[in-house]
N, C-alpha and C positions, 0 to 999 in steps of 0.2 A: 265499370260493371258492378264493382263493389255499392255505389252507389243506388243505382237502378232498382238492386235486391233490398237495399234498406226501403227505399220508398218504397217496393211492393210492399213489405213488410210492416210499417209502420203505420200505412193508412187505415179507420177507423171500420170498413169494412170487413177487412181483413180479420179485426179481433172479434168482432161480433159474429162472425161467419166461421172461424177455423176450431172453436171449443166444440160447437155441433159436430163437426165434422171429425174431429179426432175421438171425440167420445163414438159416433157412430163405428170405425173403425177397429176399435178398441174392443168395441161390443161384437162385431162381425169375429176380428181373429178371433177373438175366447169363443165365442159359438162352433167356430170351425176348427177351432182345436179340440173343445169338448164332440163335437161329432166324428172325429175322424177318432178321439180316443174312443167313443162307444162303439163307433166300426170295428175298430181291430179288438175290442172286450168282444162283440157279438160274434165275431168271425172264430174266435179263437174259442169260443163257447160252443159252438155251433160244431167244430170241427170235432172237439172234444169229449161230448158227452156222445 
């Protein structure tokens, strides 16, 4: 099994395809962290004044 994962892992594919992919994800959390923090700043504003 050990093996099977290396090869998935090592083929040229893989590294040209997986920086795209982890940078977009990277971008998505921090978008959906910074919205969920402006949610609860707007909610808590909102409530507030």
């Amino acid at each position: 099994m050990a093996d099977h994962w290396q090869q998935i892992h090592t083929s040229p594919a893989d590294h040209i395809g997986s920086p795209g992919l982890e940078d977009a994800a990277y971008v998505a959390s921090w978008a959906l962290s910074c919205a969920a923090f402006l949610g609860v700043v707007l909610l808590v504003w909102h409530f507030h004044v």
